[in-house]
C-alpha positions, 0 to 999 in steps of 0.5 A, a space after each residue: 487548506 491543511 489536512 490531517 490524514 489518518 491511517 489505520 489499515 493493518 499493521 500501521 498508525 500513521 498520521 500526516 499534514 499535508 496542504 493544497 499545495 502538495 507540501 507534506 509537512 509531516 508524516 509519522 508512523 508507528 507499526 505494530 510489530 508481534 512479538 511473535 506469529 503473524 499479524 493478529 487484527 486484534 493485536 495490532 487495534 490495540 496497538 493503533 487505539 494505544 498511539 493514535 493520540 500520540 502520533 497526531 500530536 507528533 504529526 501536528 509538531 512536526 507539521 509546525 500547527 495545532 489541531 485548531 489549524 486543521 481544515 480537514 480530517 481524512 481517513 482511511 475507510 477500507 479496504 482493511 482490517 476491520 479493528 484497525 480500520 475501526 480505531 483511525 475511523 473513530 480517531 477522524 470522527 473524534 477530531 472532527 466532532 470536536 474541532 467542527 471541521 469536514 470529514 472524509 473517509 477514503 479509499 486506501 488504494 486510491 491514496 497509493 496511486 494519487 500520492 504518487 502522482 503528485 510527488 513523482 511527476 507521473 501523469 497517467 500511470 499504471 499502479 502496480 501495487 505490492 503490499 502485504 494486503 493487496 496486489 492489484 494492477 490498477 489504472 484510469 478509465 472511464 471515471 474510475 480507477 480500474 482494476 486490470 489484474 491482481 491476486 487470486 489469493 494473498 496479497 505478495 507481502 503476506 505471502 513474503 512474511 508467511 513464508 519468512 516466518 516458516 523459514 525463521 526469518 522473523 515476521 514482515 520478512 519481506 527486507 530479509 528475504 531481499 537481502 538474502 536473494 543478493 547471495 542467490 545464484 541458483 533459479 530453482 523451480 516453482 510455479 508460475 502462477 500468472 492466470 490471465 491478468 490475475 496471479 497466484 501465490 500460496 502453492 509458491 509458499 508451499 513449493 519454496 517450503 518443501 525445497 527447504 525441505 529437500 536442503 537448499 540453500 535459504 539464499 537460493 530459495 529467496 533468490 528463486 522466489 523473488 525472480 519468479 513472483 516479480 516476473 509474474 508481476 511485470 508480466 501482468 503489469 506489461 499487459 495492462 499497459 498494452 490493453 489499456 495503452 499506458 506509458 507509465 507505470 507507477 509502484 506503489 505499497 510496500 513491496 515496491 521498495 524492493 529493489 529487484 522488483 523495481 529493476 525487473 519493471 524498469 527494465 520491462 518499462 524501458 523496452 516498452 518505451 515507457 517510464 516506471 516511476 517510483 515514491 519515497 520509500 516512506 510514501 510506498 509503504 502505508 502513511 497518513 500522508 496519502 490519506 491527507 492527500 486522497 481528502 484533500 483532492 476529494 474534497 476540493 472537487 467538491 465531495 462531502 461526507 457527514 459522520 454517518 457517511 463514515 462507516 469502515 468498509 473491509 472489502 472497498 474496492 477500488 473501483 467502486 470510487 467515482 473519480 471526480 477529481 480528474 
């Protein structure tokens, strides 16, 4: 079965092919970039409503098949931006009007964890996702892909790009502030926000601000921000592997292509026994490739959705998914 993925969560167009075999036969992607501020949901849906057509053509073109050839459209219902979301959702439900094929809205965290395990090898993991929008450790139990710990605020790349702009790094400064740790020799003090399983991150934006303010250095100031927010990351990810008895763990958004972060969790992995696992740089960050793939397996396991299923859902949690596919 060929699916076409379609992915419009915030600041990414993408679309992707994949078939039942876990061949990804294409994955384009077109972020939306302001010429300056942060990321306004407006904005960026005119930017998706702009190059939705062009880049499912590209995905068709590079995937070697036309549109008649697609067997499923899948999307990404949420969680979101609700403009973005809106612009992918009408984009499926367009494609599947007009090619009479099924549709199927899916949860984009879910596509995160599913996409990483079918091409990384990894059979049970713990997720922990690191994006702009979302930070969540996340893991099976029970039917469901539950939700362990995550943030009491903004999302780790939010606040990365936050902070970047209040430095004059520029906007998604996530890649700046990691080349700029590479020089850091100095641990300055912030606050370590871990709360149970959940952690915090805003005061750590105003803490990092004001050292700035007292004329430390900026590569000291990234280097401190990323040890400290990526302990606390791998403090609350080792404690849902032993709570709930994981020997794997999986990173998955766009932070997770930080390399500091990968080695911090390779490392606390290593001395649990257990084994960290970690996509394609082009399947960490958001792609309609994983949402192709989430369908795909939904779908195949029997679920199925009519166009007044596919409402876009802002706040869709991800264990609010019944997991029929395991």
């Amino acid at each position: 079965m060929i699916t076409l993925g379609i992915e419009g969560t915030a600041h990414t167009l993408g679309a992707g092919v994949v078939d039942s075999d876990k061949n990804i036969l294409s994955n384009v992607i077109d972020m939306f970039v302001p010429a300056e501020g942060g990321l306004h949901p407006s904005e960026a849906a005119n930017h998706h409503s702009d190059v939705v057509s062009s880049v499912i053509m590209t995905a068709a073109e590079e995937a070697g098949i036309s549109l008649r050839e697609v067997d499923l459209v899948s999307f990404s219902m949420g969680p979101g931006l609700g403009p973005c979301l809106r612009v992918a959702a009408t984009a499926a439900r367009s494609l599947s009007s007009r090619l009479g094929i099924p549709i199927m809205g899916v949860n984009h965290c879910i596509a995160h964890i599913e996409i990483g395990n079918a091409t990384t090898g990894c059979g049970d993991p713990a997720l922990l996702y690191a994006s702009g929008g979302n930070t969540q450790v996340i893991a099976y139990s029970d039917g469901r892909y539950r939700i362990f710990g995550e943030t009491q605020d903004v999302g780790i790349g939010n606040m990365l790009d936050k902070l970047g702009r209040e430095l004059g790094l520029g906007f998604y400064a996530g890649p700046a502030i990691e080349k700029l740790a590479r020089d850091g020799d100095k641990l300055l003090d912030l606050p370590y926000s871990v709360k149970g399983m959940d952690v915090a991150f805003s005061g750590i934006m105003t803490a990092a601000l004001m050292l700035k303010k007292k004329g430390h250095r900026l590569e000291d100031i990234a280097y401190s921000i990323q040890e400290t927010t990526f302990a606390m990351l791998t403090e609350v990810t080792e404690r849902a592997m032993a709570h709930i008895g994981k020997d794997e763990v999986l990173l998955g958004g766009g932070v997770a292509q930080n390399k500091r972060l990968q080695e911090m969790v390779r490392i606390m992995a290593e001395d649990r026994g257990a084994k960290m696992f970690v996509p394609d740089r082009r399947l960490c960050v958001d792609n309609g490739a994983m949402i192709a793939w989430l369908g795909n397996i939904m779908y195949n396991s029997g679920i199925r959705m009519d166009i007044r299923d596919t409402a876009v859902r802002q706040r869709f949690r991800t264990d609010e998914v019944e997991v029929t596919w395991r």
